[in-house]
Each structure stands twice: as C-alpha cells, then as structure tokens.
N, C-alpha and C positions, 0 to 999 in steps of 0.2 A: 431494449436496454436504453432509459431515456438519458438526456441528460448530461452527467457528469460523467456516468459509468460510457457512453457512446464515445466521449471526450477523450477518455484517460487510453483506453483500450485503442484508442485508434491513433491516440500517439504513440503506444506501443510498436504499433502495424507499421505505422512509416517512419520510427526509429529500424525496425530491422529490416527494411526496404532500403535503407541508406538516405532517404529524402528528408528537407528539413522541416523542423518543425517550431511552432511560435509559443511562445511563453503563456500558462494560462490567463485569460483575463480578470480581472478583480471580481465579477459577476460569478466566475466558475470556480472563485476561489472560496469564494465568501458565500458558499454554500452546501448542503450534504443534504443525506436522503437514505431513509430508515424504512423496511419494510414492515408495515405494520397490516392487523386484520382489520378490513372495514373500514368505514369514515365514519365513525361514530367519535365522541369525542373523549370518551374513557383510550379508547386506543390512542386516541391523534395524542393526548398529552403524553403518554407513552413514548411516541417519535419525538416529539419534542425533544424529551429529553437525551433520549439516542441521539439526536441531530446535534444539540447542541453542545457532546461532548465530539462530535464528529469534527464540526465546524470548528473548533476549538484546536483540537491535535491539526486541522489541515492546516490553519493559516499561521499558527506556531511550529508547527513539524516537530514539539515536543509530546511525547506521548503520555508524559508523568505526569500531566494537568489533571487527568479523569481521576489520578489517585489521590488528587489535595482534600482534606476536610470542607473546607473551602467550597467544593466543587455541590457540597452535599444543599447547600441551601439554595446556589447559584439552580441548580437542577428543581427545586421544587416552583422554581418562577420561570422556568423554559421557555413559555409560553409567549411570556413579557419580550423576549427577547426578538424575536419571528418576525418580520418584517411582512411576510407572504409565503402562501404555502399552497403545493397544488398536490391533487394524485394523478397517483396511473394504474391501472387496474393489471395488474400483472396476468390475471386470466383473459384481457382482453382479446376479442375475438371467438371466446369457447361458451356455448348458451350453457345458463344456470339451469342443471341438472335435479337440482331435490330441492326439499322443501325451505332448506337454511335461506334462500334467496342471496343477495349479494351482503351483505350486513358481515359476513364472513368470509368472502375473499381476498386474497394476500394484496393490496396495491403497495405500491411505492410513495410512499409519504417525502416531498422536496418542498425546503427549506431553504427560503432565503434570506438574507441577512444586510443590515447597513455595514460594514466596514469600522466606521465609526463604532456602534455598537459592539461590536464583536475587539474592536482593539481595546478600548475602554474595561472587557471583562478579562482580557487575556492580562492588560495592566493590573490589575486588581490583583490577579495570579501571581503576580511578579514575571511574566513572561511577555512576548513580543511578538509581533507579523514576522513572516519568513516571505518576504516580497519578490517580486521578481523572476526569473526563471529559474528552474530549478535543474541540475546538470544531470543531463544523460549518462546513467551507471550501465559499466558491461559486466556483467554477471560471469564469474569465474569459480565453477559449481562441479563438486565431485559427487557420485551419489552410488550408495554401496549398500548389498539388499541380499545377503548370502551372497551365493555366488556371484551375482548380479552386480554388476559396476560400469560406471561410464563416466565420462566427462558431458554436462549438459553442453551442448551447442546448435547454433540455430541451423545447419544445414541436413540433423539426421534425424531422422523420424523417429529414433529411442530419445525419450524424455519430451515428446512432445507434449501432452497432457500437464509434465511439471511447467514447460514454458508458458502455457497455457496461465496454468493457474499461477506462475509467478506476475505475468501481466497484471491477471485479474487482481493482486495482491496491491500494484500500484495504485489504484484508481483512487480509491478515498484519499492518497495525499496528492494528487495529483506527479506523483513520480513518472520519472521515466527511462526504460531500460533497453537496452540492448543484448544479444546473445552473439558472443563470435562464433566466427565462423570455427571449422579444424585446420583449415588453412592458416588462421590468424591467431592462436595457438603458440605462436613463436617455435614449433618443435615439443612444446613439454606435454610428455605425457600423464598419468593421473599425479604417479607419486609426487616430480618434479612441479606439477602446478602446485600441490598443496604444500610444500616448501619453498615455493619461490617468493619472496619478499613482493612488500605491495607494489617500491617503484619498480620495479618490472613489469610489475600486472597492471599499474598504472601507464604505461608507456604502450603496452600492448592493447589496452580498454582506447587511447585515442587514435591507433591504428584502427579499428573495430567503430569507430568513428562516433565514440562515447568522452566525457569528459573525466572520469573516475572509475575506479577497478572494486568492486567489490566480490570481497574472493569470499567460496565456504564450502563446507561437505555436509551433506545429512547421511546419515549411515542408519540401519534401520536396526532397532534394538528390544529381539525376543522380552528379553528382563522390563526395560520403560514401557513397552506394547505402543511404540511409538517410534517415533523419527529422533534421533538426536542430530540438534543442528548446531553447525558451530559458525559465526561468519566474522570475517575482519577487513577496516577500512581505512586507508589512511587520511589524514586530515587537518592542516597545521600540522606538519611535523610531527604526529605523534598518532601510532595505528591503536585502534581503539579494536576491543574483541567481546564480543557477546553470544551468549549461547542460548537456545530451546532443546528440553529433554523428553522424550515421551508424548511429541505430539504430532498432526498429520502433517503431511509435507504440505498441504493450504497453510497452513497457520505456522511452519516453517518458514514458508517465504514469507508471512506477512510481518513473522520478527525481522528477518533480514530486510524488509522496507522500513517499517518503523524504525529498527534502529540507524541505520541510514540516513535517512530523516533528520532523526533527534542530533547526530553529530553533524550533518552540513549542515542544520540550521544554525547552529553554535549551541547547543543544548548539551553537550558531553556524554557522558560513555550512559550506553541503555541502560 
C-alpha cells in the first residue's frame, strides 16, 4: 500500500492508539493515485483523469467539484495538469502467469501535483485549499442488520471489518478518525446515543481524544438491498444531516467522510 494510502491508514492506527499525530504535508496533500491496467498510455490518461478529480475533492474537501460542467473540459486536458507520475505494480512480487504478460496488470498510477497548479484550477471552480490539519473525528456509529445490532467501538471485536473499512474510507481525503472506547461511551446505550444531541457527543469525541463527534446509524434494508446510512455533524453552530440509501456499508462510510469533509472545510451541507 504505497504512498498516500500507507499515510492515511497509519494515522488512523496511532489515532486509536491515543499517540499523536502531525498534520499532512503539502507533498501528500497535493497528490492522489488511481488504479489503472498497465502502463500503456490509453490507460495512464484514464488515471489522469481519476487523479485529478481525486486531487481536487482532497485539497478542497468539497466533493461537489467532480459534479460541475466545468469539470468536463478541465478532465479532457488532465494530463496538462501532472507535474510527475510513477507506478507500482500491485501484483508486485507474483511471476506473470499466461500469455497477457504485464501490459495488463492492475498498478497503482500516483500523481503529483504543483500546489500552485492545482489552487489556480480549484479557483476557476469557484472553490479553495482546505490547509492545514484537519481534526480528528470520533465516530459515534449504531449498526442494525435483523436481529443484529451493536454500537461500533474500538475495543470489541463485533464491527471490526466496519472499523477497518471506515479507516480505509479516510485515506483519499486524508481524514482522520478515532473509535471510542465503551468505556468512553459516557453510559449511553444504542437508543440514548442515537438521541443524544451533537454537544454531548462532541464533549465525549474529546474525551476519546478526537476533536469533533461525528455521530450515524446504518441499518440494513431487505427493500434498498442495501445499507441505509444516516450521519450528522455539528459545525458553526448549526448540525448539518446527510443520508446514503441502498448502498454497502464501504461506500457508507465513505459518505459519512466525504461529507465530513465538505462541512469542516466550510463547503456546507452534502
């Protein structure tokens, strides 16, 4: 896992260890990284352009950029943008087996970027850098599946795969998150957390030794054949609420980061 994703993931690791951790640098901000087949160059402008809607959502934290008209022309000169690009062979280490040879193995195409360059097109967008460090969220997460229900938290082995993949969900914005403990919990149980107002869960997220409370449930739904997620955060004075219907609990959390994001950057409601 080069790179960015080694980065993101391992702040994860020593957010829930309690150790601290340093703000990304400009280098790792101002950059993404799309898997594409091959290094040929039909594919490479392909990552291109993944990358540089990546690049874009990272260093603004708004996610509504890939949706502008705007974005449609900006994408067919991706290319222009690249400052420097390397791969990594994701089968690295496993000998080429049949006759395709490597021309068709999955690498990791990374992208990197001038700053300059990249604020210049975020301008253009009508949007802005999202600088600096970005504050450690304590994930305050109910999750109900038929009978099945529990409070995510970092000390019990039910929901480890969701903590898993909620990590993995930070990594392209470079987020970072925390899971409390049940000790830390303040007492509430499933119903009383998902009633309980943000400044409370905000009070108890910096006990847990996060900066912000970001509370939600996914319940799983025969009908959607999916996850319904609901999550809410408060921020300026005023808690903002966004929902995913019908989709897996990976792409659950990764609304719940994104939107995340879009409101502490100052970008408002998802």
């Amino acid at each position: 896992m080069p790179g960015i994703s080694r980065f993101a993931v391992g702040l994860v690791g020593l957010l829930c260890l309690g150790l601290p951790v340093r703000a990304a640098t400009i280098a790792e901000l101002y950059q993404a990284q799309a898997i594409v087949t091959g290094t040929g160059e039909a594919n490479r402008e392909i990552g291109f352009k993944d990358c540089l809607d990546k690049v874009l959502v990272k260093v603004s934290g708004d996610q509504r950029l890939t949706q502008k008209t705007e974005m449609l022309a900006l994408r067919d000169k991706a290319a222009d943008f690249v400052q420097s690009f390397r791969y990594h062979d994701r089968l690295e280490g496993i000998p080429i087996h049949d006759e395709q040879g490597t021309h068709d193995r999955p690498h990791d195409l990374t992208c990197l970027y001038k700053p300059a360059v990249i604020d210049k097109l975020l301008a253009q967008l009508g949007s802005r850098p999202w600088l600096g460090e970005r504050p450690p969220i304590a994930v305050f997460m109910t999750a109900e599946q038929g009978s099945r229900h529990f409070v995510l938290t970092a000390d019990e082995d039910l929901g480890k795969t969701m903590r898993e993949s909620f990590a993995n969900a930070t990594s392209p914005l470079l987020m970072r998150i925390v899971f409390p403990k049940a000790s830390q919990l303040g007492g509430l149980d499933e119903r009383a957390l998902a009633a309980a107002d943000m400044a409370k869960l905000d009070k108890l997220a910096k006990k847990a030794g996060a900066a912000r409370a970001l509370a939600g449930s996914i319940v799983w739904s025969d009908k959607e054949l999916g996850w319904i997620a609901d999550w809410r955060l408060d921020d300026r004075g005023r808690t903002y609420r966004w929902q995913a219907r019908g989709v897996s609990f990976d792409e659950a959390f990764r609304v719940a980061i994104r939107g995340a994001a879009q409101i502490l950057s100052g970008h408002g409601q998802p």
